[in-house]
C-alpha positions, 0 to 999 in steps of 0.5 A: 813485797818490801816496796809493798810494806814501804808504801804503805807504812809511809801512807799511814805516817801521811795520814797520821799528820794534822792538815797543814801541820807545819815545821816551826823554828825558834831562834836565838839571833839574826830574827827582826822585831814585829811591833804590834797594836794592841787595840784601844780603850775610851778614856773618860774624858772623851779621848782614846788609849791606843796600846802597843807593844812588840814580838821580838822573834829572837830569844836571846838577841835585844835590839837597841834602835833610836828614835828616827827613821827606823823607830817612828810613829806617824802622824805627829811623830817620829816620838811618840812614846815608843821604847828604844830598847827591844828585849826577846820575845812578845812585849805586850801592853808596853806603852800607849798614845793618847790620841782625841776624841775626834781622831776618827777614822785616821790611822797612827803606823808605828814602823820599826827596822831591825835587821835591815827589815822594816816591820809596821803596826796600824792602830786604829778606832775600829770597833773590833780593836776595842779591849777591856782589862779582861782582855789585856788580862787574857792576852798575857794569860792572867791570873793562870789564864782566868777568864772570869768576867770580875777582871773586867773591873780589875783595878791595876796596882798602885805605883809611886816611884819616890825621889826625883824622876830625872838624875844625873850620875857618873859612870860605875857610881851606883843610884837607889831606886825606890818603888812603892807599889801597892795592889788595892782590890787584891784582885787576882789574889795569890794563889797561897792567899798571903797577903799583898800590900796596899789593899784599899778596904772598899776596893777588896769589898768591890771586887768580892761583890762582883763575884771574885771570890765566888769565881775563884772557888768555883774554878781557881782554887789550886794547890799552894805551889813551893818555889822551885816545886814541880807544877801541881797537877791540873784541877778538873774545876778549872775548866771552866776557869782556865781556857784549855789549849790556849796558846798563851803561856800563864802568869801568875797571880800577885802583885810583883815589881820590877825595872827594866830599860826601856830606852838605852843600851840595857847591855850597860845597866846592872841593876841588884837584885836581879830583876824578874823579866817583865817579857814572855819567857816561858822556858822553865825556871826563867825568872819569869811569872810565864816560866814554870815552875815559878811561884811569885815572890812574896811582895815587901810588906811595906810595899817598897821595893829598893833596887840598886842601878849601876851604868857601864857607859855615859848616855841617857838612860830611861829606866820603867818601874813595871807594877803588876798584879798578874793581869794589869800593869802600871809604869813610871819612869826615871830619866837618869844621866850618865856622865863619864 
């Protein structure tokens, strides 16, 4: 009787499981770096984008990899542009390599060797790699997940990086660095409805009359979240708004700036205040737009950013201001030089 009762209580827990459910890990360490091509977009002088990007499989190990034999994109490499430096998790939309319009059926391959392990990404002209600002806006859950077809005419943030974009410094000796951003059809809108700087008027009245407005009243209106305040409970009007069951954590809406290394040893860059990550970490109170629950801060009303960087070790450092408004993003680099 008791084999009986084993048997069938271990059929139940069977049958109790989803078809090929699988055991998945995470780990801190000792995982390699995925590069990944994100797709393509025409520019309008008959050129195309590719846009790349990267899955580091680890949580907390950042890899540091020079541009050579084990960070190269070919034909017409090894640098194209890539970053060097590697921080956890998925990096999307991180950088693009113009390529021309008769580019045709060729192939671009990004190869990358983290941990003795050579990972590569094939980026091409298919048609089914084609994206749009909707699309880059849903892969990094934009604007609470939106998949309102306004972002599609999303205009990205405004970025100018003032003062010089190649410096020379000493070790310990602190630069200024200045970002003005600025966010012109203020679209995705704060979800508290605070103003953001560098609203363009023509820009906001573009994106109210492609239905931002009306998509957000219809679907989006949350309640105002207090930082640091437990996620408000799910709105039933958002279902047509927010896609259910997705897979990528949310950002949220409003403009924000931050610096990240985006070649060099990050180990030895202090950077005051500390700087929201740009990377997917969305395990609670991350500092993170994809960790909940996280209310962006209110943005300078000025729209100027000042961040003081400190360097620990002499070498060649690109730092990238990153301006983003929740769904797009707009870069600019500052080359500094540390001397002993």
């Amino acid at each position: 009787m008791k084999a009986t009762t084993v048997f069938i209580a271990l059929a139940v827990f069977l049958l109790l499981q989803p078809a090929g459910a699988q055991v998945r890990y995470t780990y801190s360490k000792g995982q390699t770096v995925s590069p990944s091509y994100e797709g393509w977009m025409p520019n309008e002088d008959g050129s195309f984008s590719m846009y790349f990007g990267y899955m580091n499989t680890n949580w907390e190990e950042q890899f540091d990899v020079p541009i050579g034999p084990d960070n190269n994109i070919e034909p017409g490499g090894p640098d194209q542009g890539q970053p060097t430096h590697f921080y956890p998790r998925r990096n999307p939309f991180l950088y693009t390599v113009r390529v021309p319009k008769d580019f045709g059926t060729k192939e671009m391959i990004w190869s990358l060797t983290t941990h003795g392990k050579t990972e590569k990404a094939f980026a091409s002209l298919k048609t089914d790699y084609e994206i749009n600002k909707q699309v880059i806006s849903t892969e990094v859950g934009g604007d609470g997940g939106s998949l309102c077809d306004c972002l599609r005419d999303n205009i990205p943030p405004d970025l100018t990086v003032e003062g010089d974009k190649r410096r020379t410094v000493k070790v310990g000796e602190a630069v200024t660095l200045v970002a003005i951003a600025g966010d012109p059809d203020n679209m995705p809108a704060r979800r508290d409805g605070k103003p953001q700087p560098g609203n363009r008027p023509e820009a906001v009245a573009k994106a109210e009359a492609n239905g931002y407005r009306r998509a957000r009243a219809q679907g989006a209106q949350r309640t105002p979240q207090r930082e640091g305040a437990p996620a408000p409970a799910p709105n039933p009007a958002a279902a047509l708004y927010t896609p259910p069951g997705t897979n990528v954590p949310n950002n949220g809406p409003g403009l924000r700036l931050s610096w990240i290394v985006f070649r060099g040893k990050a180990a030895t860059v202090t950077f005051k205040p500390e700087q929201m990550k740009t990377w997917t970490d969305s395990r609670a109170y991350g500092n993170s737009p994809w960790s909940p629950p996280y209310l962006i801060p209110e943005p300078p009303p000025d729209g100027k950013w000042t961040t003081q960087v400190t360097f620990n070790e002499p070498g060649t450092y690109t730092l990238r201001a990153v301006a983003s408004d929740g769904s797009l993003f707009t870069y600019d680099n500052v080359i500094v030089t540390v001397t002993k």
